[in-house]
The first five atom37 places (N, CA, C, CB, O) and aatype in JSON, in Angstrom:
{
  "aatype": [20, 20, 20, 20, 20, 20, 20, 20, 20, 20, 20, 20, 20, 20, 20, 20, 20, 20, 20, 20, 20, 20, 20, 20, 20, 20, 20, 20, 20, 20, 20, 20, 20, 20, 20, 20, 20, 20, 20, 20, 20, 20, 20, 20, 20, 20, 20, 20, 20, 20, 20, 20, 20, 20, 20, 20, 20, 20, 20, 20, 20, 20, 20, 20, 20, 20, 20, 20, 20, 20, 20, 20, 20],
  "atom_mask": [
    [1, 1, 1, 1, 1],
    [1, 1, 1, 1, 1],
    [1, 1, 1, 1, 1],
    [1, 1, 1, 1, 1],
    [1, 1, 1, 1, 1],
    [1, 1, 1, 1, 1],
    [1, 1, 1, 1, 1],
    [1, 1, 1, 1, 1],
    [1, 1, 1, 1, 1],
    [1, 1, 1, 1, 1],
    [1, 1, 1, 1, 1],
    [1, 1, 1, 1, 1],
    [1, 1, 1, 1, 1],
    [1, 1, 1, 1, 1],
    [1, 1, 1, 1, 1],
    [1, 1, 1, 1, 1],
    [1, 1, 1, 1, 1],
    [1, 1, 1, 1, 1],
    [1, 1, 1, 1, 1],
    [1, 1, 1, 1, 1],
    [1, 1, 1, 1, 1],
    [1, 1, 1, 1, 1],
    [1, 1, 1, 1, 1],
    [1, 1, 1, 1, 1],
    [1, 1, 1, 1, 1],
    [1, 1, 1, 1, 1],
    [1, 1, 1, 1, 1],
    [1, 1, 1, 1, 1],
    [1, 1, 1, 1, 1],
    [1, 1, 1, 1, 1],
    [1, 1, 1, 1, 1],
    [1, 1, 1, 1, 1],
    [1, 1, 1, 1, 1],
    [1, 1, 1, 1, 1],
    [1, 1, 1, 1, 1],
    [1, 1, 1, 1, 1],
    [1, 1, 1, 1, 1],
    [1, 1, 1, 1, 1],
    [1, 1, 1, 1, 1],
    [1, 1, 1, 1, 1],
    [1, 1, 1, 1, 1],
    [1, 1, 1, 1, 1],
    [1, 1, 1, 1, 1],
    [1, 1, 1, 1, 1],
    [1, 1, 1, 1, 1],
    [1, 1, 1, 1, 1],
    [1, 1, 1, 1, 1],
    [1, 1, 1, 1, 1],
    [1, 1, 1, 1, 1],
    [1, 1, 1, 1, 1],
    [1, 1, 1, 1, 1],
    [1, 1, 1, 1, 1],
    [1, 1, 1, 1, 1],
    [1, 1, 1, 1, 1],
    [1, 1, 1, 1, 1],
    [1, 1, 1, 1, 1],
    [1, 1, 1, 1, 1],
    [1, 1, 1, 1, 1],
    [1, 1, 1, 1, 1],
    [1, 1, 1, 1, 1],
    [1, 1, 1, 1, 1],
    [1, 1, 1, 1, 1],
    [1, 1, 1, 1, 1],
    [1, 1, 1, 1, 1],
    [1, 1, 1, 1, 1],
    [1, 1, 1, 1, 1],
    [1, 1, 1, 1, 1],
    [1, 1, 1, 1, 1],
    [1, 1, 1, 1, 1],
    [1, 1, 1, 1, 1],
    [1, 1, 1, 1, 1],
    [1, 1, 1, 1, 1],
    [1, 1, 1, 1, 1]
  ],
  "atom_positions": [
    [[-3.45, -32.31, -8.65], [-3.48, -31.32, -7.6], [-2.05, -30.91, -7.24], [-4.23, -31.86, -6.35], [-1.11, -31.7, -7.19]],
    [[-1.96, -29.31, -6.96], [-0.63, -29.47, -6.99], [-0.25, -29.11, -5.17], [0.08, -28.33, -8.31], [-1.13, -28.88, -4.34]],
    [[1.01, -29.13, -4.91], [1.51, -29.75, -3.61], [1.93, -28.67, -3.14], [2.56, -30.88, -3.59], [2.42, -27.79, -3.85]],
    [[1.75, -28.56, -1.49], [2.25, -27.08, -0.89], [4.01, -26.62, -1.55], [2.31, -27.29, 1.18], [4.28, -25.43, -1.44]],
    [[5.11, -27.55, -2.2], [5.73, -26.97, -2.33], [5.46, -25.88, -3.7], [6.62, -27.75, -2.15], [5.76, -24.7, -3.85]],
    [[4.62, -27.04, -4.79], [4.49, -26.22, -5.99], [3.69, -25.44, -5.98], [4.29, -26.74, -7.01], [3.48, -24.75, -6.98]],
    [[3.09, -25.31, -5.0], [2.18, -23.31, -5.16], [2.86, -22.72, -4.19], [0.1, -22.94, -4.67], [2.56, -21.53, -4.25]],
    [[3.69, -22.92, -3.25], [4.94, -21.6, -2.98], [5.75, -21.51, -4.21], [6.17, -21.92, -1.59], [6.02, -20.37, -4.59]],
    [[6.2, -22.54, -4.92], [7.09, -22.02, -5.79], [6.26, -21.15, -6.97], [7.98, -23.22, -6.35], [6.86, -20.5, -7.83]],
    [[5.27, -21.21, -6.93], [4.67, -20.56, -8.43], [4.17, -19.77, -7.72], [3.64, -21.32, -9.59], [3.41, -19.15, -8.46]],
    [[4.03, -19.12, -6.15], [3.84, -18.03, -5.83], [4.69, -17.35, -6.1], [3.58, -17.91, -4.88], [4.49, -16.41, -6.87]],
    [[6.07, -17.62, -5.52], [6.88, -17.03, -5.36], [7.5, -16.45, -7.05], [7.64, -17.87, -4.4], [8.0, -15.35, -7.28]],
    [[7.3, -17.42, -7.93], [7.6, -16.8, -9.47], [6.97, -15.98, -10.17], [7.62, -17.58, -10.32], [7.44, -15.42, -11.16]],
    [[5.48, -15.79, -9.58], [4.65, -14.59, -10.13], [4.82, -13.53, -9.2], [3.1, -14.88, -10.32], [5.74, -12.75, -9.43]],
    [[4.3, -13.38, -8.46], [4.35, -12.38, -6.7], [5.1, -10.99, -7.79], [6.04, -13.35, -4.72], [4.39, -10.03, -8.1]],
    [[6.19, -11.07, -8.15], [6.34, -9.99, -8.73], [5.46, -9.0, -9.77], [7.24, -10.29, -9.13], [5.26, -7.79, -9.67]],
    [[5.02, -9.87, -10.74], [3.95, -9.55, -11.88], [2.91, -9.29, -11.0], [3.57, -10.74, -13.03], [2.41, -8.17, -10.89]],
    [[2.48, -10.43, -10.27], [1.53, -9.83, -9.87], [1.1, -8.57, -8.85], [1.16, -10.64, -9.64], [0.0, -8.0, -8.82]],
    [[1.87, -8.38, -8.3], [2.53, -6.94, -7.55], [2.59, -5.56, -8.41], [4.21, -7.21, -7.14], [2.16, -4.48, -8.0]],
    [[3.12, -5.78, -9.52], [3.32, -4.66, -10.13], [1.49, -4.37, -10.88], [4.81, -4.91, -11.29], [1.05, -3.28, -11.21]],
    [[0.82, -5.61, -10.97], [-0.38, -5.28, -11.97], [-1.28, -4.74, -10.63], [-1.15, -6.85, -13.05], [-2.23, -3.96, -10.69]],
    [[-0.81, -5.26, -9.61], [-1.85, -4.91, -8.5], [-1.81, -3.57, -8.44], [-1.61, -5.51, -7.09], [-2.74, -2.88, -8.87]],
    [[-0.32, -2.85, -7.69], [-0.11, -1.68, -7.29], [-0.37, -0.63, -8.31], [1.1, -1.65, -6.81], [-0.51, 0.55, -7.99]],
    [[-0.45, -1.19, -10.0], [-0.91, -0.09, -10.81], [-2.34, -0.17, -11.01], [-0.23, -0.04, -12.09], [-2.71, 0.52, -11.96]],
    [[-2.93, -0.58, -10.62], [-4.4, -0.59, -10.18], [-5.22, 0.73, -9.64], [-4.45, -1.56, -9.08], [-5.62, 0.67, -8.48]],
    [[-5.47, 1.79, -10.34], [-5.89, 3.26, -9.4], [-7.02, 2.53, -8.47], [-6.71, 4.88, -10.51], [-7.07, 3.17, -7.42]],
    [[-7.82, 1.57, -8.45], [-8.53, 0.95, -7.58], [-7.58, 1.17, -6.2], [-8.84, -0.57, -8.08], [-7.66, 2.02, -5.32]],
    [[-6.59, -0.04, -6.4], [-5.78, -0.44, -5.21], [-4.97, 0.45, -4.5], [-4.97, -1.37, -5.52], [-4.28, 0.3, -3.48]],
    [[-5.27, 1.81, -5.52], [-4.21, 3.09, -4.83], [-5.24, 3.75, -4.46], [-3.05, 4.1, -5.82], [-4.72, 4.63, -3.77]],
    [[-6.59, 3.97, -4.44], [-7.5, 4.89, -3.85], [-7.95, 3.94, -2.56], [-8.79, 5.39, -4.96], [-8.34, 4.6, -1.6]],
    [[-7.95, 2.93, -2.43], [-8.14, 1.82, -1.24], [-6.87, 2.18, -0.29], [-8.06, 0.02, -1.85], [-7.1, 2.62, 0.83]],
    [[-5.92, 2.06, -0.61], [-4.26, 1.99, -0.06], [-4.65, 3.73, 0.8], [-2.5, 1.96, -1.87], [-4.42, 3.9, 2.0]],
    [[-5.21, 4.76, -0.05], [-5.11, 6.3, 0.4], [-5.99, 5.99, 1.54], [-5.68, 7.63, -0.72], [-5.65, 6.04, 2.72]],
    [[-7.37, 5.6, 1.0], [-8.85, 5.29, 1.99], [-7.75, 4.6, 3.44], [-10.42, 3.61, 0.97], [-7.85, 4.73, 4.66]],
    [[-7.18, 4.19, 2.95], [-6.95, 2.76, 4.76], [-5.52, 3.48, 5.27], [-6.41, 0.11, 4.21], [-5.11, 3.32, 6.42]],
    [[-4.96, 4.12, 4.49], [-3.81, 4.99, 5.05], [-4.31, 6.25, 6.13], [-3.02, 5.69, 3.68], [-3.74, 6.51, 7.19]],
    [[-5.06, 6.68, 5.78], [-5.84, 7.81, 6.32], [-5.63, 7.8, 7.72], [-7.31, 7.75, 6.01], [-4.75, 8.42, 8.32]],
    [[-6.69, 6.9, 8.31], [-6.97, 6.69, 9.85], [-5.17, 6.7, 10.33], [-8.03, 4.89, 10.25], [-4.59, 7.55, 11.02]],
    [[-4.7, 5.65, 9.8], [-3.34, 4.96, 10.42], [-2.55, 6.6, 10.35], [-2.42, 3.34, 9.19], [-2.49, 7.04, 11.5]],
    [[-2.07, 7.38, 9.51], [-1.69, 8.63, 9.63], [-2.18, 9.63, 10.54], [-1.81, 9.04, 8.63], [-1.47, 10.49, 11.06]],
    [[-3.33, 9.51, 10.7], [-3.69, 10.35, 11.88], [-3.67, 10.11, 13.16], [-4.69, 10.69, 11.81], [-3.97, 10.82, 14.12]],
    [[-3.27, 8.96, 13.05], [-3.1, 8.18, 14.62], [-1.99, 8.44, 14.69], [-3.34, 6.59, 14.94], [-1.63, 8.67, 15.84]],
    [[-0.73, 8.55, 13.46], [0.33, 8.43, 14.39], [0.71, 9.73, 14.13], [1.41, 7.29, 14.23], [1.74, 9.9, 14.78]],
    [[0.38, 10.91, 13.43], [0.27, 12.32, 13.65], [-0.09, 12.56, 14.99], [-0.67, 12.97, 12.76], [0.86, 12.92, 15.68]],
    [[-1.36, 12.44, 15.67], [-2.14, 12.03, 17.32], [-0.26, 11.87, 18.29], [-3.52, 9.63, 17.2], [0.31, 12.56, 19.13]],
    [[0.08, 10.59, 17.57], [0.76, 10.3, 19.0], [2.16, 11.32, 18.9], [1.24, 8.38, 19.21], [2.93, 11.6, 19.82]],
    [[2.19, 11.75, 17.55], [3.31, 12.71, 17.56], [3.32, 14.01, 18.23], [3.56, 13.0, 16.35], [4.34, 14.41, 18.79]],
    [[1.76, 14.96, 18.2], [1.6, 15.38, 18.43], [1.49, 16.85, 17.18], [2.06, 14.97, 19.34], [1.63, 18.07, 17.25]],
    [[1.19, 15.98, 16.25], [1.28, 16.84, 14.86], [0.03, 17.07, 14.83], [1.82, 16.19, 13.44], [-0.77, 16.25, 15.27]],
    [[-0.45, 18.63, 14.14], [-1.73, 18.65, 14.07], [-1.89, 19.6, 12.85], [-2.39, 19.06, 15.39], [-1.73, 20.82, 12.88]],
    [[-2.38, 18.52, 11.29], [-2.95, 19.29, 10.49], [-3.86, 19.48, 9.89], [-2.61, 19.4, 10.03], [-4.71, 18.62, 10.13]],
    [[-4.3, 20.47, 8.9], [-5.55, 20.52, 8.3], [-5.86, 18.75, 7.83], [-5.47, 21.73, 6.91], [-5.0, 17.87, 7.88]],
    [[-7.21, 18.56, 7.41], [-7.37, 17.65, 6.62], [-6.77, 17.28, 5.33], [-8.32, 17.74, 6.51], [-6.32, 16.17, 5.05]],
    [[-6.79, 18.43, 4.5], [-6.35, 18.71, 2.72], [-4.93, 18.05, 3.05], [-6.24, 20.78, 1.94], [-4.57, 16.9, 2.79]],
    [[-4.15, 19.18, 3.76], [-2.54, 18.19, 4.68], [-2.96, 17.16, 4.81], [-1.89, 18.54, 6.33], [-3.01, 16.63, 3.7]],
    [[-3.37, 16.39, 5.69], [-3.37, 14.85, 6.19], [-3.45, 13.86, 4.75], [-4.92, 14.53, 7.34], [-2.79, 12.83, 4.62]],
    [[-4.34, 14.37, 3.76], [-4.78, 13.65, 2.82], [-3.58, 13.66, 1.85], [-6.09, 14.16, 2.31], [-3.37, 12.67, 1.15]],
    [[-3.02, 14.42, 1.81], [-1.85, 14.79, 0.84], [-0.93, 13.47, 1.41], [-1.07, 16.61, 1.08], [-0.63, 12.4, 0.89]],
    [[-0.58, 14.18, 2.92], [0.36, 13.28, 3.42], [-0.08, 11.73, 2.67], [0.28, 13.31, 5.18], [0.51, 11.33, 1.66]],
    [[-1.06, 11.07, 3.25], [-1.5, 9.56, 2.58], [-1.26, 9.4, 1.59], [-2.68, 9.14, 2.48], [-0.75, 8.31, 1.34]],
    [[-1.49, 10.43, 0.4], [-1.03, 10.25, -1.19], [-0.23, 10.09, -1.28], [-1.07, 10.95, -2.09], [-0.11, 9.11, -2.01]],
    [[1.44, 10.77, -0.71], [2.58, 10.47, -0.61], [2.96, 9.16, -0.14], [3.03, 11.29, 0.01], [3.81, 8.43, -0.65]],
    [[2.28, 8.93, 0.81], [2.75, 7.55, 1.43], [2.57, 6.62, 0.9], [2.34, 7.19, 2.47], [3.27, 5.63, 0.73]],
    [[1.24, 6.97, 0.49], [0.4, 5.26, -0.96], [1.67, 5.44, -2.09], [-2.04, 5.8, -2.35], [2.29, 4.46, -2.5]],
    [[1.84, 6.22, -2.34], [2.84, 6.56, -3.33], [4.23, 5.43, -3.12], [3.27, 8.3, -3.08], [4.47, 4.39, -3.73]],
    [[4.97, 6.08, -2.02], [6.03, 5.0, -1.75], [5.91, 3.61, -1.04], [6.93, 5.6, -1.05], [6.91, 2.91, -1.15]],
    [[5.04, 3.19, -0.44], [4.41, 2.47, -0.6], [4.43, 1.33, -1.77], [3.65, 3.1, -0.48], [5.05, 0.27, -1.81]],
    [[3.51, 1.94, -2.74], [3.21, 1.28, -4.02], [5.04, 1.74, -4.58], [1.49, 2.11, -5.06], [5.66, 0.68, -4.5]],
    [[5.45, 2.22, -4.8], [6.77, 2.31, -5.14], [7.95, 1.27, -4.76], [7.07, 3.45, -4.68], [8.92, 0.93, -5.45]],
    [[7.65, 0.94, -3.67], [8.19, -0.21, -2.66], [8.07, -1.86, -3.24], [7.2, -0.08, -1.16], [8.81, -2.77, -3.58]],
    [[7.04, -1.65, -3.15], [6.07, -3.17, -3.68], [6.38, -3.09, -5.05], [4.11, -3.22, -3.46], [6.55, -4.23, -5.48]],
    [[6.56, -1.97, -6.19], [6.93, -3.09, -7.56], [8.42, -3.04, -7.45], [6.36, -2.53, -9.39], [8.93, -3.83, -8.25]],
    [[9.32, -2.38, -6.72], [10.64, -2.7, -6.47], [10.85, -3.24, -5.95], [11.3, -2.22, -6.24], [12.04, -3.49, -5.76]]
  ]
}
């Protein structure tokens, strides 16, 4: 069995691979758009930004975008 240090350390040595196989996942990027959504329009709401939907959705694509851009860098 292995010991809380040796599965942080073998987290910590994959976490990358496994990051990059995740974020190229179109699954995990149509989930990431789906759950970005709400959170963008809330803080469009508190900005006081107000756009079409097609806009809002775009916006999220961009964001999943850097986002996932973030995470394999």
């Amino acid at each position: 069995m292995l010991s809380q240090k040796s599965i942080q350390a073998l987290a910590d040595s994959i976490t990358d691979s496994v990051c990059q196989k995740v974020c190229q996942s179109p699954e995990f990027f149509d989930f990431l758009v789906d759950n970005l959504q709400g959170s963008v329009d809330e803080v469009l709401e508190e900005e006081g930004v107000t756009l079409d939907p097609e806009l809002g959705l775009e916006l999220s694509v961009f964001i999943a975008e850097r986002i996932t851009l973030r995470a394999i860098n």
